[in-house]
C-alpha positions, 0 to 999 in steps of 0.5 A: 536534494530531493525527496524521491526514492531510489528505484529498491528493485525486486524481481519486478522491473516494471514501471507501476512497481517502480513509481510506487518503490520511489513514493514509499521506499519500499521494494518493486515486489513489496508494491506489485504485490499491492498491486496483485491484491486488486487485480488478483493478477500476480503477474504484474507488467501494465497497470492501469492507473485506477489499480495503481491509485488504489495500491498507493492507497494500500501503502499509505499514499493518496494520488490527487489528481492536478491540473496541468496544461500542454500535451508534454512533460516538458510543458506540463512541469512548466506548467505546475512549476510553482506548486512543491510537492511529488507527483505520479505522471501518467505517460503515454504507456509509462509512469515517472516520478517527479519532485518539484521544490523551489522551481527545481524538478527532479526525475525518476524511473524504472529506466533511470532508476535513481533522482535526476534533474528532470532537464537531463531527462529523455522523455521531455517531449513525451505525452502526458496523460495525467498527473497526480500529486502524492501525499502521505495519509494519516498514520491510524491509530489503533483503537482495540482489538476484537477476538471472534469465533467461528464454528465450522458448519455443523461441526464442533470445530471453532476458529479463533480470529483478532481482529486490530480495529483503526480509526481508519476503517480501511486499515482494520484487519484480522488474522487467524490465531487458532482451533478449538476441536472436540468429538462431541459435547461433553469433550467440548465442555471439559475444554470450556472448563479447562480454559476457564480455570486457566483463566481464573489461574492467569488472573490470581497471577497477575494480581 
């Protein structure tokens, strides 16, 4: 058996969102919207490959690029044949799928939908522009997490955001998690005061 996915279709039918649904087992919408997240287009139908590796980056994947030889798909598996592993084939205009394990290759697509031996498939013949190995990243490790705040230009209002810091920088993110407003200074020190000795109270509880 294979390792690819099934295509988890959302409303998005399009094959960048399909190839990225049969990598992580995530939902069509669930990988446009990765996609969206680089080229702030939300309309997500052609992709360009540099945006595509990008968001399978996103969703925890690298996409490294391998050596093949001949200008068909047919000639390019034939080519890689010996070397295991799921690959993103760059078509002409098109991505696919393919799991190659112990000289057997499987395919998938938006059109196909589920794995297939690649012998059966129709886009044999087509033209192949790229091909590009698929391997997980390292999970990262949550390392801590940082609480900041922010004034709001001259105003005595503060946001309160977390921020969860990885060993891997590029999965650190923070979120907004509250507000502190007050008319004017002495309002903002009652409230200082006030979260002080909840602090104070928080801390002889847990004693």
């Amino acid at each position: 058996m294979t390792n690819l996915n099934e295509v988890k279709f959302g409303l998005n039918k399009y094959c960048g969102p399909a190839v990225l649904s049969i990598v992580t087992g995530k939902s069509t919408d669930e990988c446009a919207d990765a996609i969206a997240y680089f080229t702030r287009n939300y309309q997500v139908t052609g992709v360009y490959f540099k945006d595509l590796k990008l968001a399978a980056d996103k969703l925890g994947f690298k996409l490294i690029e391998t050596p093949f030889v001949g200008r068909s798909l047919y000639s390019a598996i034939t080519s890689i044949s010996n070397l295991d592993g799921i690959y993103i084939v760059e078509l002409k205009m098109h991505y696919v799928c393919i799991e190659i394990r112990d000289r057997q290759v499987w395919f998938n697509d938006n059109h196909t939908k589920e794995p297939m031996p690649a012998a059966s498939s129709a886009r044999l013949m087509n033209g192949v522009v790229g091909i590009h190995k698929v391997e997980k990243k390292a999970e990262p490790k949550l390392m801590k997490t940082e609480i900041s705040i922010k004034r709001q230009q001259d105003r005595l209002q503060f946001q309160i955001y977390k921020t969860w810091i990885y060993d891997i920088e590029s999965a650190n993110h923070s979120s907004f998690i509250g507000s502190i407003r007050a008319q004017n200074f002495d309002e903002l020190e009652k409230i200082v005061s006030h979260l002080n000795d909840l602090c104070v109270e928080y801390k002889e509880r847990s004693l």
